[in-house]
N, C-alpha and C positions, 0 to 999 in steps of 0.2 A: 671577576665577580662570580659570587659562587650560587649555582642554581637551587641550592641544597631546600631554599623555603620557599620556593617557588613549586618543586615536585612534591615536594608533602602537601602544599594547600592544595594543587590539584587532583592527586589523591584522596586528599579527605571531600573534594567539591564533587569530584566524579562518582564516588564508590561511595561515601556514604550521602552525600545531598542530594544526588540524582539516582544512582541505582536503589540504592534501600528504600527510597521515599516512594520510587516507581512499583517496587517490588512490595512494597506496604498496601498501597494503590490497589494493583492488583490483588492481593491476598482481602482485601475489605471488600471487593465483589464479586467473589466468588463465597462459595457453599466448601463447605470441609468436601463433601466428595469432587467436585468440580476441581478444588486445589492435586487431587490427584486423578484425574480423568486424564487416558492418554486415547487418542482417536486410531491408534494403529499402534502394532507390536516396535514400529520402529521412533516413534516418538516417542521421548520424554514427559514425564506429567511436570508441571509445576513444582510440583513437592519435592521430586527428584530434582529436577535443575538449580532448585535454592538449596537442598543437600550436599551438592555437587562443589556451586559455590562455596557452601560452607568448608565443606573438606579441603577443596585448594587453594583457598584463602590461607587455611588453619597452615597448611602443610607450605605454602610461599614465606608469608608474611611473618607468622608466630613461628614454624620453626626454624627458620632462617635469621631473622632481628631479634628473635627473641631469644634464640639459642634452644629451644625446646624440642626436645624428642617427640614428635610428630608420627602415630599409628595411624596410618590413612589406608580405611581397606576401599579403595576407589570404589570397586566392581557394586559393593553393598549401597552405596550413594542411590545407585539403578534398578534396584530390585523393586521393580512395579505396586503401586498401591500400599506401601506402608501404613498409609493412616494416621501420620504423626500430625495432631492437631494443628489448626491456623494459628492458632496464639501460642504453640510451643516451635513454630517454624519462627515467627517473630521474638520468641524469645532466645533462640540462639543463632538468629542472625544479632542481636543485638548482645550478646553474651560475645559474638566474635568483634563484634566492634570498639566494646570494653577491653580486649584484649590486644588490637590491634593497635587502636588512636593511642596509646602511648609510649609504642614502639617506633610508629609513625612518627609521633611529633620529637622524641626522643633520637630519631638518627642525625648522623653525622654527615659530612662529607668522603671522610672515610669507610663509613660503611659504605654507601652508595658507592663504591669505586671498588672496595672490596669484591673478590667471591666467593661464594655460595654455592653448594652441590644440592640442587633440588630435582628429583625424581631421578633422569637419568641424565641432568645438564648440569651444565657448570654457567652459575649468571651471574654477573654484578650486582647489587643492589637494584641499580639503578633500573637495570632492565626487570628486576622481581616485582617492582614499582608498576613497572608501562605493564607489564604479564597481566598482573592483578585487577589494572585498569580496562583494560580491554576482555578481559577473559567476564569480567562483571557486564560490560556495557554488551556484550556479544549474548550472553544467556540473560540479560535482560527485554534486552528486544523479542527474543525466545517467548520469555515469559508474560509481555506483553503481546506479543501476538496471538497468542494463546490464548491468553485472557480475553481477547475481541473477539473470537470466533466462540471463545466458550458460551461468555456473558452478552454477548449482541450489543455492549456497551463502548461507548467513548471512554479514552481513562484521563481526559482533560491533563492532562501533563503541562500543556501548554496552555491554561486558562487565565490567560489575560491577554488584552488586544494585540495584534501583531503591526509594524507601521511597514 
């Protein structure tokens, strides 16, 4: 039995129905400076860690399944206070998801068993898949927690009764 649609829907449930929704969340209560506010030289801002994700998304998922030559200058992802607006940060988190969900839904068994040379590894599909998943849910929580201490707010994630 093959797991092949089982990892693509928990891909698309993880990464885009829970991260980006979370990461929507976030981005709607904070202020354009607040999205890039970092409390210390060794912290990340928001802005940065959704840039971040974007970059090793682009460079796993798109230039890997997609076959895509992939320029990913990491280091620039980090450069403090950019100021790339809230609704241009939502728009290429969503520009990456138009590019991703049909590479996603388009793999094989074969790919997923295949390998891939990404940065300086050699992975299967399958494991580009779990990377992607966790690498998202990990600077999610980041970016959620940030958010709490930034905006003094609840982000209701969980708003509906619990039994």
């Amino acid at each position: 039995m093959s797991l092949t649609p089982q990892i693509k829907n928990e891909f698309k449930r993880r990464v885009f129905d829970e991260s980006y929704e979370r990461i929507f969340i976030c981005l709607n209560l904070l202020s354009q400076e607040q999205v890039w506010y970092s409390p210390n030289q060794h912290t990340n801002s928001i802005g940065n860690l959704i840039l971040h994700l974007i970059g090793n998304a682009r460079q796993w998922v798109v230039g890997s399944f997609g076959n895509e030559k992939t320029i990913r200058k990491r280091s620039e992802e980090f450069i403090p206070g950019q100021n790339i607006s809230k609704n241009d940060l939502k728009i290429m988190l969503a520009e990456l998801k138009s590019k991703m969900l049909p590479l996603i839904d388009g793999l094989t068994e074969n790919e997923l068993n295949k390998s891939y040379n990404v940065q300086v590894y050699n992975e299967s599909g399958l494991d580009i898949l779990i990377h992607v998943i966790e690498h998202f849910s990990y600077h999610t929580g980041q970016i959620a927690l940030l958010t709490k201490l930034i905006a003094d707010n609840s982000l209701n994630f969980y708003d509906y009764p619990l039994e």
